[in-house]
PyMOL CGO cylinders between C-alpha atoms (Angstrom):
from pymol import cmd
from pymol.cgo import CYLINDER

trace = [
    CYLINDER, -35.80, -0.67, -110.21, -33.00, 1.89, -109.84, 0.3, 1, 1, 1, 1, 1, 1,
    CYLINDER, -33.00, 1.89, -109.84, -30.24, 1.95, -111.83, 0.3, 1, 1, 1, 1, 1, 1,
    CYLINDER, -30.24, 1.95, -111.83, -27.07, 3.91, -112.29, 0.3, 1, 1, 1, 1, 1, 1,
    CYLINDER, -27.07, 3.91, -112.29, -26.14, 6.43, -115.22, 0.3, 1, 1, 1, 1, 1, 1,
    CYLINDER, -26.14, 6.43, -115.22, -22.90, 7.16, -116.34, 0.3, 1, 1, 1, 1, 1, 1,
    CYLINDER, -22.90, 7.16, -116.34, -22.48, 10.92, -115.38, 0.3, 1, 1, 1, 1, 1, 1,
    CYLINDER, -22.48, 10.92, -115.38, -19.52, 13.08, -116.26, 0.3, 1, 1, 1, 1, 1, 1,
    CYLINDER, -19.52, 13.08, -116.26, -18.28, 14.94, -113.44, 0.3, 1, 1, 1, 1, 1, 1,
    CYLINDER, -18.28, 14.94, -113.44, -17.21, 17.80, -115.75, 0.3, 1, 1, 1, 1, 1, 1,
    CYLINDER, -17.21, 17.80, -115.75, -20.86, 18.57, -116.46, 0.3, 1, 1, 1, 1, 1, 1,
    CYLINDER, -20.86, 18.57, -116.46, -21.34, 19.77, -113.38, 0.3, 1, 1, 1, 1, 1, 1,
    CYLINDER, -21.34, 19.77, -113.38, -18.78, 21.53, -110.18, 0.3, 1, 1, 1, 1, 1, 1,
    CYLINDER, -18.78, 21.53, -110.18, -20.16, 24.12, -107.40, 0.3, 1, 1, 1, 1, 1, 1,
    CYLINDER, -20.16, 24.12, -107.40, -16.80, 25.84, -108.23, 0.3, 1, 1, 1, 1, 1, 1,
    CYLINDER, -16.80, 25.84, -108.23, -16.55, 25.34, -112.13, 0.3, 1, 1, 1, 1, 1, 1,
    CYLINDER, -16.55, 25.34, -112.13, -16.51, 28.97, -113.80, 0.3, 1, 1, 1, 1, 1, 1,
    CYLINDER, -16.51, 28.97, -113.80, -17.91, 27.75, -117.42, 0.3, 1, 1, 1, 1, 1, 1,
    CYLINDER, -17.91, 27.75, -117.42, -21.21, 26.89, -117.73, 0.3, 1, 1, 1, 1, 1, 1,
    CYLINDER, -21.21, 26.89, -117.73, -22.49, 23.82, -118.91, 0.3, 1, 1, 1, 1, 1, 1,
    CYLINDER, -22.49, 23.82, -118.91, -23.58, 23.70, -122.47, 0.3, 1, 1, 1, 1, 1, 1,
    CYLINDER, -23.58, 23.70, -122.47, -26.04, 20.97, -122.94, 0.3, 1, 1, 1, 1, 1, 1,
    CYLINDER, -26.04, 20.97, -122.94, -28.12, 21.92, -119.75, 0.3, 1, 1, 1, 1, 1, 1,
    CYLINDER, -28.12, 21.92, -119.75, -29.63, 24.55, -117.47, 0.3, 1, 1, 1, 1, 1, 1,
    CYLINDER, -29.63, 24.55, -117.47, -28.72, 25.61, -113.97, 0.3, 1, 1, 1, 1, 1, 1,
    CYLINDER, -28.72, 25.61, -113.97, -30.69, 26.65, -111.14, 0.3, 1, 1, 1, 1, 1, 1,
    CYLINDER, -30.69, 26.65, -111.14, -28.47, 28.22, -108.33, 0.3, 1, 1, 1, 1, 1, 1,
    CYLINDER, -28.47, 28.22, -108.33, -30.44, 28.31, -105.24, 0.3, 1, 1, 1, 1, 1, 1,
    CYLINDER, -30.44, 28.31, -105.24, -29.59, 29.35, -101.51, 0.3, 1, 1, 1, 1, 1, 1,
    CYLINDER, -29.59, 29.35, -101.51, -30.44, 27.40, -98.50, 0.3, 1, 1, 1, 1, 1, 1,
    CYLINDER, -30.44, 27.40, -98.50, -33.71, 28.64, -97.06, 0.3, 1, 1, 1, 1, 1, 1,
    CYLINDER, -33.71, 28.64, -97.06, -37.36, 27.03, -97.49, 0.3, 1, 1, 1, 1, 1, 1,
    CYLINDER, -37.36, 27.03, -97.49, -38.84, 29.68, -99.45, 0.3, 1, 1, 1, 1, 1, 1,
    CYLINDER, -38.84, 29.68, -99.45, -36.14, 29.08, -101.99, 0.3, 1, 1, 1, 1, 1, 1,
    CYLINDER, -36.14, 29.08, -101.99, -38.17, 26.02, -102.78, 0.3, 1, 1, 1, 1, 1, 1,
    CYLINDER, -38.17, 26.02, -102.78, -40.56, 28.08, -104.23, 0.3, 1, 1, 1, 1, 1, 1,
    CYLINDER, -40.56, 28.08, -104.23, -38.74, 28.40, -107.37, 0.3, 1, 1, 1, 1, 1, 1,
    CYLINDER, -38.74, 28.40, -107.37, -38.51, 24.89, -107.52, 0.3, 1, 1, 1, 1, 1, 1,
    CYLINDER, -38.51, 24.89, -107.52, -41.93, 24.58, -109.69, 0.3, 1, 1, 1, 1, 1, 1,
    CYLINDER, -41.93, 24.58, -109.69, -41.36, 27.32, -112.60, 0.3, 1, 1, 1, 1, 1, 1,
    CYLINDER, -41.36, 27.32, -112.60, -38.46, 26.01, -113.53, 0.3, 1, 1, 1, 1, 1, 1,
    CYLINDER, -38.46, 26.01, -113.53, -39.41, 22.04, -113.54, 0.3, 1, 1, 1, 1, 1, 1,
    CYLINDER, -39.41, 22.04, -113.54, -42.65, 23.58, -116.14, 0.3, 1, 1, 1, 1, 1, 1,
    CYLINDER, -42.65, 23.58, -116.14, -39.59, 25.67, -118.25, 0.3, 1, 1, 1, 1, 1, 1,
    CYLINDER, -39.59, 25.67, -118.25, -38.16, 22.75, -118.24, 0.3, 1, 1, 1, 1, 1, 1,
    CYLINDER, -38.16, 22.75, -118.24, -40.92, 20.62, -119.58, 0.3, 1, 1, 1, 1, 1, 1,
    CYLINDER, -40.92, 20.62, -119.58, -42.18, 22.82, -122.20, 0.3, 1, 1, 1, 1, 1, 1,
    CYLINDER, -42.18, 22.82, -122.20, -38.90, 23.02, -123.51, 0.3, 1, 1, 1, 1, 1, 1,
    CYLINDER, -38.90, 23.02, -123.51, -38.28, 19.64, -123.61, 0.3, 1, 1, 1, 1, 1, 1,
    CYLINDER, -38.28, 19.64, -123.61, -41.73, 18.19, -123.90, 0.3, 1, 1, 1, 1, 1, 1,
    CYLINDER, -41.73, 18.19, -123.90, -41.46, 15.86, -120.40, 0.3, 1, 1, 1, 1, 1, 1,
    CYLINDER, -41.46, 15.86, -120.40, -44.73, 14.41, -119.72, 0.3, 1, 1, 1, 1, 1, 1,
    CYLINDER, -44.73, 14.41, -119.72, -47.10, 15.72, -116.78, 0.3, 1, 1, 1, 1, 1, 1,
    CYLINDER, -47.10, 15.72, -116.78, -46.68, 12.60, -115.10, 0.3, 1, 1, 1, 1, 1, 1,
    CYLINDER, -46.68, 12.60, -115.10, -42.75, 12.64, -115.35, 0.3, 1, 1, 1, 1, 1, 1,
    CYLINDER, -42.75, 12.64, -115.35, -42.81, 16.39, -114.75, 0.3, 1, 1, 1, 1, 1, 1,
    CYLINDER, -42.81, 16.39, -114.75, -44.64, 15.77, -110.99, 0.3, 1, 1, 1, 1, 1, 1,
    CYLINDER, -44.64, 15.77, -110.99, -42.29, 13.02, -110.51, 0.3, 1, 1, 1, 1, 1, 1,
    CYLINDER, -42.29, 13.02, -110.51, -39.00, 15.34, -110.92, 0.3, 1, 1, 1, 1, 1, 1,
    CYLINDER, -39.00, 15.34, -110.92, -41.16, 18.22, -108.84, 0.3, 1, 1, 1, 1, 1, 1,
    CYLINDER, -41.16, 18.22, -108.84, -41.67, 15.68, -105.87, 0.3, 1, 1, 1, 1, 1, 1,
    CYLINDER, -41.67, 15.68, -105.87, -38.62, 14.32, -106.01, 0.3, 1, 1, 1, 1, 1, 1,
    CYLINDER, -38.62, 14.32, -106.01, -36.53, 17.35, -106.31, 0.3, 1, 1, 1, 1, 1, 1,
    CYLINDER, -36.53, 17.35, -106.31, -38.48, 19.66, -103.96, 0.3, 1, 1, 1, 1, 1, 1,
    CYLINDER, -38.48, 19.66, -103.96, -37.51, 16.83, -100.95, 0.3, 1, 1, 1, 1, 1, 1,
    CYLINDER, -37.51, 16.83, -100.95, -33.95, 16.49, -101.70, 0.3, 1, 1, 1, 1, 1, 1,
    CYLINDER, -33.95, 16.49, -101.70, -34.03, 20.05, -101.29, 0.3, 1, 1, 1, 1, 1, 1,
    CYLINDER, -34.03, 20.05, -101.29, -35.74, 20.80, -98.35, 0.3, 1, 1, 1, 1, 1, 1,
    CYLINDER, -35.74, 20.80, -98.35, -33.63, 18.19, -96.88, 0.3, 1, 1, 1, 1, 1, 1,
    CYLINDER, -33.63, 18.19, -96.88, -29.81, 19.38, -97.47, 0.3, 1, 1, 1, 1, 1, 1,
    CYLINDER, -29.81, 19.38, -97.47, -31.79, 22.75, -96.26, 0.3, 1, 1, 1, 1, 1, 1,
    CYLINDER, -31.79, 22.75, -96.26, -32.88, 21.31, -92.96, 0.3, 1, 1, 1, 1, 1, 1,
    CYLINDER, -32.88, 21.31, -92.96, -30.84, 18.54, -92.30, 0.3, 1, 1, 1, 1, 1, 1,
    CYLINDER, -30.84, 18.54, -92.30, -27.19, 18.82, -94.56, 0.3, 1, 1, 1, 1, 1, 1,
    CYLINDER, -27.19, 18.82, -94.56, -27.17, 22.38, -93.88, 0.3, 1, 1, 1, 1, 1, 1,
    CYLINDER, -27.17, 22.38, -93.88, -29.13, 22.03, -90.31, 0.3, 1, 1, 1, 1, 1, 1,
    CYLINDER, -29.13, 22.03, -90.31, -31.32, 25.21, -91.15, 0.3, 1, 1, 1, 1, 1, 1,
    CYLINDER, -31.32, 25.21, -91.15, -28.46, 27.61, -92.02, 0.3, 1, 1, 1, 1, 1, 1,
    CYLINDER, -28.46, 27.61, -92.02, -29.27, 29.96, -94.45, 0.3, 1, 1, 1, 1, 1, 1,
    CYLINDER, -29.27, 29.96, -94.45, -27.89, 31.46, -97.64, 0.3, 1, 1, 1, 1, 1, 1,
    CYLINDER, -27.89, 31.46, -97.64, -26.04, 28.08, -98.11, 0.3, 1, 1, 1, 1, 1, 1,
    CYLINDER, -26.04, 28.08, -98.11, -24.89, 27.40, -102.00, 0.3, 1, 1, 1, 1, 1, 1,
    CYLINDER, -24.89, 27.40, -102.00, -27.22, 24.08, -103.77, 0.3, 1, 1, 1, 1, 1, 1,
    CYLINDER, -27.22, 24.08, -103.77, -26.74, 23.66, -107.41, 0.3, 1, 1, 1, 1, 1, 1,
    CYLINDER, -26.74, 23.66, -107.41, -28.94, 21.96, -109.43, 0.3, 1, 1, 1, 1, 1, 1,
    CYLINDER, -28.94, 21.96, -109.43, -28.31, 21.02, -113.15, 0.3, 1, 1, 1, 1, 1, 1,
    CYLINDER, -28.31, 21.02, -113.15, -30.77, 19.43, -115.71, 0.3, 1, 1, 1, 1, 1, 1,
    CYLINDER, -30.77, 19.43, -115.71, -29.17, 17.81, -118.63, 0.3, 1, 1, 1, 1, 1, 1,
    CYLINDER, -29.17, 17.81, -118.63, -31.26, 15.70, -121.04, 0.3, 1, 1, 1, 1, 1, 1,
    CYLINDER, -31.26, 15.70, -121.04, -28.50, 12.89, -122.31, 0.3, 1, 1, 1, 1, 1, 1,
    CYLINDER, -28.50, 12.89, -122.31, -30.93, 11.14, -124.98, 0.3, 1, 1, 1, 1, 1, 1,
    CYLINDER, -30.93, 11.14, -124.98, -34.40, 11.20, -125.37, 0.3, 1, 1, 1, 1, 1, 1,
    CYLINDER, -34.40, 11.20, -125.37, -37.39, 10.47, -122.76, 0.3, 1, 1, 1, 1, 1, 1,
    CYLINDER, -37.39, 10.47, -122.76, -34.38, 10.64, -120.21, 0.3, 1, 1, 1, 1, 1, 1,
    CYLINDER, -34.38, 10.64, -120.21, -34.10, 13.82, -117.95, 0.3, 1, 1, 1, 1, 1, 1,
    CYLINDER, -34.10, 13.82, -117.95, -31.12, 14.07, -115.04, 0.3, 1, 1, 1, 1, 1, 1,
    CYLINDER, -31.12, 14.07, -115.04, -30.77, 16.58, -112.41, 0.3, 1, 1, 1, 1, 1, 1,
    CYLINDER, -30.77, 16.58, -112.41, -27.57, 17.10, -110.49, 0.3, 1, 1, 1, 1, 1, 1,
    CYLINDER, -27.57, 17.10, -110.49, -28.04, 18.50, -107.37, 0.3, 1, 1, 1, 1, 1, 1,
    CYLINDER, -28.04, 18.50, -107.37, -24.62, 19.85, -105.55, 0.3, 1, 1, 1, 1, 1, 1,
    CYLINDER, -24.62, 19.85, -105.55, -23.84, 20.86, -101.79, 0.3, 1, 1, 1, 1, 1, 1,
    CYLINDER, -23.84, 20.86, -101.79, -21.48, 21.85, -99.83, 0.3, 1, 1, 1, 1, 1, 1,
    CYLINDER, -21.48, 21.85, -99.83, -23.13, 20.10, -96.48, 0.3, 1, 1, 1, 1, 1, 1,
    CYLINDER, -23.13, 20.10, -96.48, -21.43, 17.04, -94.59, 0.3, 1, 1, 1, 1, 1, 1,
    CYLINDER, -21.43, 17.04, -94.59, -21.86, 13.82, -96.57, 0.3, 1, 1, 1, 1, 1, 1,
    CYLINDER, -21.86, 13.82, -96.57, -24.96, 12.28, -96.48, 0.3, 1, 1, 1, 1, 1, 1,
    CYLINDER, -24.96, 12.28, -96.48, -25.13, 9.01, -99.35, 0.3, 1, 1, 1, 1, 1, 1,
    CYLINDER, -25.13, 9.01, -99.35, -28.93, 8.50, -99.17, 0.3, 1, 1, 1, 1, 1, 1,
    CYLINDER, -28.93, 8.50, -99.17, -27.87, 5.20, -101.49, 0.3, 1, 1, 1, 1, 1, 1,
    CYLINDER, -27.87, 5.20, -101.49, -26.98, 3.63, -98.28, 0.3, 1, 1, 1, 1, 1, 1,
    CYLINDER, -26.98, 3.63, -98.28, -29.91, 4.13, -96.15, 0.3, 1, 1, 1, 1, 1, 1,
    CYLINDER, -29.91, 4.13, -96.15, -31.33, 1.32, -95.20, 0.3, 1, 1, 1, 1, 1, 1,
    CYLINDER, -31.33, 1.32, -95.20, -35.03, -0.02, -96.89, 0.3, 1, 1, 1, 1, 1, 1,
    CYLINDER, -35.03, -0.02, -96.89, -37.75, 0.81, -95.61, 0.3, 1, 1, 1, 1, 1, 1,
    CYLINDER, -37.75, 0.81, -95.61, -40.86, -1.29, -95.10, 0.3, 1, 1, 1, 1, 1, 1,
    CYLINDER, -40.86, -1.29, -95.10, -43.55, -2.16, -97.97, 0.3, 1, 1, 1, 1, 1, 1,
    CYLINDER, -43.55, -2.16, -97.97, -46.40, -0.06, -96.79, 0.3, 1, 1, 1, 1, 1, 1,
    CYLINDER, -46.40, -0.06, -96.79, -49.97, -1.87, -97.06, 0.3, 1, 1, 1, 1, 1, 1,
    CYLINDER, -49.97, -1.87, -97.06, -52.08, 0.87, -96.32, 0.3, 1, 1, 1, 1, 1, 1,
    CYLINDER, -52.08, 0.87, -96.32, -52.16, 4.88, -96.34, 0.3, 1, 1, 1, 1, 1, 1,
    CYLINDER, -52.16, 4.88, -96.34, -53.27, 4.73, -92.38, 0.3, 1, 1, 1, 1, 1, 1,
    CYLINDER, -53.27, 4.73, -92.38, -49.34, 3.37, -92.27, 0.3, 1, 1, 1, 1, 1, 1,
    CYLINDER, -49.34, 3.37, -92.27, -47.67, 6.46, -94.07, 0.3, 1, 1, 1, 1, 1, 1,
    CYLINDER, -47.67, 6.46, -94.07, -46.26, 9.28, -91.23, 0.3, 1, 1, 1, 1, 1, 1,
    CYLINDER, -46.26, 9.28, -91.23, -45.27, 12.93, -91.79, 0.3, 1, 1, 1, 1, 1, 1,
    CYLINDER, -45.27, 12.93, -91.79, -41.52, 13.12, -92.44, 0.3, 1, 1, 1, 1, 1, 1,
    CYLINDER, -41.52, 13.12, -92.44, -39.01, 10.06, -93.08, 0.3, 1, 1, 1, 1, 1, 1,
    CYLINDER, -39.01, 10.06, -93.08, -39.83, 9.25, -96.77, 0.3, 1, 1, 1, 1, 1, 1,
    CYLINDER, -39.83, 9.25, -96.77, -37.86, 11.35, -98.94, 0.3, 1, 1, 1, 1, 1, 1,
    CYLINDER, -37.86, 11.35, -98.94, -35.83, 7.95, -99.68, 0.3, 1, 1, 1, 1, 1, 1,
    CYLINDER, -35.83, 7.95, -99.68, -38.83, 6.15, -100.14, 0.3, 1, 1, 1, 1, 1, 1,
    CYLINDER, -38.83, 6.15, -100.14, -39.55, 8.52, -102.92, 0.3, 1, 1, 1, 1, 1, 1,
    CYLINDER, -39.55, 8.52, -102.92, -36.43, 9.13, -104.44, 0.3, 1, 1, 1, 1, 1, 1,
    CYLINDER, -36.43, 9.13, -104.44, -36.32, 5.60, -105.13, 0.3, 1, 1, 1, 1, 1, 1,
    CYLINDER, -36.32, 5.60, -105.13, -40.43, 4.78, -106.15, 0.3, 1, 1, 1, 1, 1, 1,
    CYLINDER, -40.43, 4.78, -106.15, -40.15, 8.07, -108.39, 0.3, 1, 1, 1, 1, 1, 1,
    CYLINDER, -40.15, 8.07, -108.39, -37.04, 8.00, -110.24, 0.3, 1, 1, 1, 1, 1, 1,
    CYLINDER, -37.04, 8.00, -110.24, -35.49, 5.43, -112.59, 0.3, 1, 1, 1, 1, 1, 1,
    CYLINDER, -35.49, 5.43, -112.59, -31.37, 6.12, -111.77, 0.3, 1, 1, 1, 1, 1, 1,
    CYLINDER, -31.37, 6.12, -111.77, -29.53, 7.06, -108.46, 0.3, 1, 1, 1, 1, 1, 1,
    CYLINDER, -29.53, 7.06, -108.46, -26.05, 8.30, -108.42, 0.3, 1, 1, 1, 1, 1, 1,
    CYLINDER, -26.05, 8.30, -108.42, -24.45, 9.51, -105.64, 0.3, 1, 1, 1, 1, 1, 1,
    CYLINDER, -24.45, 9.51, -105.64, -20.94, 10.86, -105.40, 0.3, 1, 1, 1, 1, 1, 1,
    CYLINDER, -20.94, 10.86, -105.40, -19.01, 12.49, -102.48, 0.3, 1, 1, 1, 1, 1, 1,
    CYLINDER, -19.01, 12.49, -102.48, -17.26, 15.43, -103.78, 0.3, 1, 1, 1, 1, 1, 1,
    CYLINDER, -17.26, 15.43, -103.78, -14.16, 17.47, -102.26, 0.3, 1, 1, 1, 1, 1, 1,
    CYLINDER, -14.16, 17.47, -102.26, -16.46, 19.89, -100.98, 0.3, 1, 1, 1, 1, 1, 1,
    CYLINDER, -16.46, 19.89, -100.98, -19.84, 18.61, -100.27, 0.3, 1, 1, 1, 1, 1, 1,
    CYLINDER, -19.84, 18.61, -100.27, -22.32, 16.05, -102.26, 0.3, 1, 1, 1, 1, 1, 1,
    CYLINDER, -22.32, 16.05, -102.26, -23.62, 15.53, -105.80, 0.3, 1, 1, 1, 1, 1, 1,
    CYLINDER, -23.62, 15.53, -105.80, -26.69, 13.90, -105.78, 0.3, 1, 1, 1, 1, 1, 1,
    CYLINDER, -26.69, 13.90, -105.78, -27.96, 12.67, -109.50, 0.3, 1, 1, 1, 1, 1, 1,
    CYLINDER, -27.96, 12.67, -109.50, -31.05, 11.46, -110.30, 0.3, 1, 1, 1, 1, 1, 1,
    CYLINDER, -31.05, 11.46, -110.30, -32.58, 10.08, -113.50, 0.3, 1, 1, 1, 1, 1, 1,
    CYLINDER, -32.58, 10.08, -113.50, -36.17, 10.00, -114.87, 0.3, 1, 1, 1, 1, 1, 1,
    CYLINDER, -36.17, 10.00, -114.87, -37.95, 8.13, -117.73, 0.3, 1, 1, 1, 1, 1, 1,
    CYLINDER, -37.95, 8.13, -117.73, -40.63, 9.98, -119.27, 0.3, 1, 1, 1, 1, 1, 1,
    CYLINDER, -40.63, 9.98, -119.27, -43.82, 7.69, -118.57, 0.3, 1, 1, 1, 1, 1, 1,
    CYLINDER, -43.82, 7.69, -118.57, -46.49, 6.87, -121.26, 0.3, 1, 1, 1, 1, 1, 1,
]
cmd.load_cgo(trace, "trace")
């Protein structure tokens, strides 16, 4: 079940100057090696903050497909495109990531369920970053701002 966080907009802004104080930023550019960095950062992240492997490939998965998406479909393959992404840990066993664009709105809240699979044989290549997002993490938010889209996205650390 996904549910909704509250989520301060101040916390995070493409064009806010100050830096947030209770998390970390990644600042990447549109471009599919970019993704790359994707990984190191999720394992900073974890040491520092002791998320569990199984949370940790959750947030990897997740994250690495709502990225690759804005980069091939928000920004439709343009490079050197500004995505933000901001991990803040609000109380324990609960991680958030805030991922910001500046690419057409897209609220992947409103696309529309897809089917139960049954089998693996069922599963095709491409089509199921929603399906993700919403089996992986435990919050959605998504919020159109002034410029682009903020995307945030909670997960529970797992036992």
């Amino acid at each position: 079940m996904i549910v909704r966080v509250p989520y301060h907009e101040s916390a995070c802004s493409m064009t806010a100057n100050a830096t947030d104080a209770t998390g970390e930023r990644l600042i990447l550019q549109s471009g599919i090696p970019q993704l790359s960095r994707i990984p190191p950062w999720i394992e900073h992240l974890a040491a520092k903050h002791s998320i569990p492997d199984n949370t940790q490939f959750a947030i990897d998965l997740c994250l690495e497909e709502v990225l690759s998406n804005v980069m091939r479909y928000g920004y439709s393959g343009e490079l050197d495109r500004p995505i933000v992404v901001l991990f803040t840990n609000p109380r324990d066993n609960f991680f958030v990531f805030v991922i910001e664009d500046e690419a057409p709105p897209f609220n992947p809240l409103e696309a529309r369920e897809l089917p139960v699979l049954r089998s693996l044989d069922e599963l095709r290549v491409g089509g199921n970053g929603i399906r993700l997002l919403r089996e992986f993490a435990q919050s959605l938010e998504y919020q159109a701002t002034p410029t682009g889209n903020r995307l945030i996205i909670g997960f529970a650390a797992a036992d």
